[in-house]
N, C-alpha and C positions, 0 to 999 in steps of 0.2 A: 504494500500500500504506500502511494506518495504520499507525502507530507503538504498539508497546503500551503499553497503561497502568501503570504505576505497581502494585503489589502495594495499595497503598493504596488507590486507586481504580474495583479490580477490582468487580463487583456478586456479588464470591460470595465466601464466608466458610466456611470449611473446616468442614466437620459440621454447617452447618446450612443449612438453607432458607429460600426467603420464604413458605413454607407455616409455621414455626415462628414468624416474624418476625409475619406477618398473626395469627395464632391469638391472640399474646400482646397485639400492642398492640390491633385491633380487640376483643376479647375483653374487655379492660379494657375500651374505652371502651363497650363493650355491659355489660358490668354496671354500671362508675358513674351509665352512661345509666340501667338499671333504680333503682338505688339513689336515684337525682334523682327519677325520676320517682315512686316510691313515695310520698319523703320531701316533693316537691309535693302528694302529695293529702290529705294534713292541714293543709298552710301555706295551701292554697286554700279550705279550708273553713273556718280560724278569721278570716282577712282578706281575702275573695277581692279585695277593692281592690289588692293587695299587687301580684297580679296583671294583672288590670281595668285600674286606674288607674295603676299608676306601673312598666308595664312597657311596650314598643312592645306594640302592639297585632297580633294574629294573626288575619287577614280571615277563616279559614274556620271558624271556631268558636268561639262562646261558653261549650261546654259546657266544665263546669270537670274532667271527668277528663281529657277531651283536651289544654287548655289546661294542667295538669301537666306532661303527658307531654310538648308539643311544648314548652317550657320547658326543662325536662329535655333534650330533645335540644341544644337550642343552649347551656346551660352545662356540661354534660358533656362536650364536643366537645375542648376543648384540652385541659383537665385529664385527661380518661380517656385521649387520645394519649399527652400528652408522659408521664405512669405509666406506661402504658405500653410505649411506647420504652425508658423506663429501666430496667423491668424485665426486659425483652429482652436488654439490655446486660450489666445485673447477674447476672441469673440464666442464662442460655447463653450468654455469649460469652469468651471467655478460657479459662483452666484451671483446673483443679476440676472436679468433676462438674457435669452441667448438672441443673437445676433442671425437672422436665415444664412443658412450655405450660401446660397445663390450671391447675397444681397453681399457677404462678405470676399467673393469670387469677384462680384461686377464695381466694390470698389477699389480695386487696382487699378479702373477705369483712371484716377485722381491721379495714381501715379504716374500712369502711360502720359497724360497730360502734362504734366510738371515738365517730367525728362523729355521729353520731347518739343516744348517751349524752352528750356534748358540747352538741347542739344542743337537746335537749327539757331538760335539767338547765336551759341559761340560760333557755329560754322560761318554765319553770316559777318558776323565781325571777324573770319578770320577771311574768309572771302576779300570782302572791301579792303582791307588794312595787308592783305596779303602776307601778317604776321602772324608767327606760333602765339596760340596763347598759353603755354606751359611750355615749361623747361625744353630745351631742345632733344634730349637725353630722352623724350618720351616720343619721339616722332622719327618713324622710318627715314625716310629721305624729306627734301625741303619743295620737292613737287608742291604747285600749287593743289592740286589735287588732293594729294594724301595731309597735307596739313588743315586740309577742310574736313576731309574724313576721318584722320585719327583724333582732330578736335572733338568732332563729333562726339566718338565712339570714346575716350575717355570724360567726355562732360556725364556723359548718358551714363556713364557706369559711377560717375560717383554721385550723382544729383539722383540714381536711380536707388543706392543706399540712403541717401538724404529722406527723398523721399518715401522709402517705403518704411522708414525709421517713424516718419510722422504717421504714414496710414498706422500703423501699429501703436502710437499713443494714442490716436484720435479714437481707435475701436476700443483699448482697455478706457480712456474716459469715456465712451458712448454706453460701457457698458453700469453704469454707477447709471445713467436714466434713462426710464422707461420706452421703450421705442415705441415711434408713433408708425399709428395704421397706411 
């Protein structure tokens, strides 16, 4: 006879499910994944070398919407879990009212916003001004191109922790009052 586990160790969490648990973190990373891959098929078209040349290279295609999107899939992958996780944590687990899967899924929407007002603001000022805007030491070559794109893609990655830092206060305070209908 085993011994039982531990209340901690248990794999089940009183009111909820791994159907709510899958919905929120998968969910996440299925829209960051969208939002990646969107946010790829403009960075591919103004520097495709960005991709091409100074990324590993993807055997089964050249073509550059695919090469987005398969992109997108493998830098979405932690980031849109561990969001997700955390917003599982944050918004259903404890006490308070729980926060819907859905409703916790579709606001990432805030973030995809942010980084993305973030990302094309620095591209554009690096555009005009045809200067790095970060240390040189972070930028492939001095192409006008790839200095628009890896502006891009380093603003997006850290305004994209900035931001998803905030969705994550914003849902543990949503959760202290009652959601409205």
């Amino acid at each position: 006879m085993r011994p039982a586990l531990p209340s901690a160790l248990r794999a089940h969490v009183d009111g909820e499910s791994w159907g709510s648990f899958f919905t929120v973190t998968l969910g996440t990373w299925m829209a960051i994944w969208f939002f990646a891959a969107v946010h790829n098929q403009y960075l591919i078209r103004i520097a495709p070398e960005h991709f091409t040349v100074w990324h590993y290279e993807i055997p089964f295609t050249r073509d550059y919407t695919l090469l987005g999107i398969a992109y997108a899939f493998g830098a979405s992958a932690s980031p849109g879990v561990v969001l997700g996780m955390a917003l599982f944590v944050l918004g259903r687990l404890g006490r308070g009212p729980k926060i819907p899967s859905l409703r916790l899924v579709l606001s990432t929407a805030w973030v995809w916003l942010g980084v993305e007002i973030a990302a094309i603001s620095a591209g554009v000022l690096v555009h005009f001004t045809s200067r790095p805007l970060y240390p040189d030491w972070v930028y492939l070559d001095d192409s006008h191109g790839l200095l628009i794109t890896q502006t891009i893609q380093i603003t997006a990655y850290l305004s994209g922790a900035v931001f998803s830092v905030a969705l994550l206060v914003a849902t543990w305070h949503r959760r202290s009052k009652p959601l409205s209908a």
